[in-house]
C-alpha positions in Angstrom: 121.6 221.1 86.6 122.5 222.6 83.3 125.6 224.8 83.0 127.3 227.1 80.4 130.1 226.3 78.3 131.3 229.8 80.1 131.0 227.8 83.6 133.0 224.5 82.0 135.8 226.9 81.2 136.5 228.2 84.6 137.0 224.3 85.9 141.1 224.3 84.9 141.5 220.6 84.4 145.6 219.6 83.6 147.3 216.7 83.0 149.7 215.8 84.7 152.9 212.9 86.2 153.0 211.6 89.5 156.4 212.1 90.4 155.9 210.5 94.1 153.3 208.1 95.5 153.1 206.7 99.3 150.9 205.3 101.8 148.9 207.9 103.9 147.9 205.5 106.9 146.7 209.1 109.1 143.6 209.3 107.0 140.2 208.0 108.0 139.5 206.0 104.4 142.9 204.2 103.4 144.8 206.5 100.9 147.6 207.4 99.0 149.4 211.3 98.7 150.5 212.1 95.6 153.0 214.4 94.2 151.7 215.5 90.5 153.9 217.3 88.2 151.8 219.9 85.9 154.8 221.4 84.0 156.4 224.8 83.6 153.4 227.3 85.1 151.8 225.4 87.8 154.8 222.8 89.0 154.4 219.7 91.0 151.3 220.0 93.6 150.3 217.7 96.3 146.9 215.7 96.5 145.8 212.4 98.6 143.3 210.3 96.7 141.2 207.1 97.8 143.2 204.2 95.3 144.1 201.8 97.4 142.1 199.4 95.9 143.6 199.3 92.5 146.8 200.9 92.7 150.0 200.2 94.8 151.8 203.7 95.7 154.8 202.7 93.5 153.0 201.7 90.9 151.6 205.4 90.6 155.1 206.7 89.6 155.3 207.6 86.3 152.1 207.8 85.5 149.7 210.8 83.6 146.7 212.0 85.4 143.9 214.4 85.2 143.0 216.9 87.9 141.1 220.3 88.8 144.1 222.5 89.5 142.1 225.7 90.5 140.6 224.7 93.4 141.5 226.4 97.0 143.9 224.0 99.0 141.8 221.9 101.5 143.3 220.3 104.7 143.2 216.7 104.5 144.4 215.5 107.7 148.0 216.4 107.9 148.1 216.7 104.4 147.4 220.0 102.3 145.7 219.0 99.2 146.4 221.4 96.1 144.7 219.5 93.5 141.8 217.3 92.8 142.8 214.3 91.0 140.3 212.8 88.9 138.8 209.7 88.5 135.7 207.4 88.3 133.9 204.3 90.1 134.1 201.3 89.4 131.3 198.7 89.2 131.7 198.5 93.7 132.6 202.2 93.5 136.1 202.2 93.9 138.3 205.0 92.3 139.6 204.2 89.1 141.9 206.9 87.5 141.0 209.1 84.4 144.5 209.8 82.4 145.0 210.8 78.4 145.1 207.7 76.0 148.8 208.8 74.9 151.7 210.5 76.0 151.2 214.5 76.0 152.8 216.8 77.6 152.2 217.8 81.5 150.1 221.1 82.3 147.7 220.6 79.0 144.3 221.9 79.7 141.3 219.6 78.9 139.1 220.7 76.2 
């Protein structure tokens, strides 16, 4: 499916540092709930995300992400999810994150 550049622009993709990182054991697939800071504007939102397989909850801290920040909240077990945090499969399909290459600072749009 093709798109217009018009349709890319409404996607709002930050960057942003998660502040917090801890085991969600209630969800169906093992997962972790994240805390992400975006910045002055949007704050810190809340997310869970599939990582278990390469990333330890405390090793999370710290570090810069990606994610859609304009989607609706979506109940993910007892967790409310406010933003999609990005990332893409490895060779057996696990989640590996998607973060810039340098420090910048948190809330930058992708472009």
């Amino acid at each position: 499916m093709t798109i217009t550049f018009d349709d890319f622009l409404k996607v709002d993709i930050r960057v942003g540092r998660i502040t917090r990182a801890e085991p969600f054991p209630e969800a169906r697939k093992p997962a972790i709930r994240l805390w992400v800071d975006f910045g002055d504007g949007i704050g810190e939102r809340k997310s869970s995300a599939q990582l278990t397989r390469h990333y330890a909850p405390e090793a999370l801290i710290g570090r810069q992400v990606l994610a859609v920040v304009n989607f609706p909240p979506r109940q993910i077990g007892p967790v409310m999810s406010e933003v999609l945090v990005l990332g893409v499969p490895d060779a057996d399909g696990e989640v590996v994150l998607i973060g810039p290459g340098h420090e910048v600072p948190e809330g930058g749009r992708l472009f």
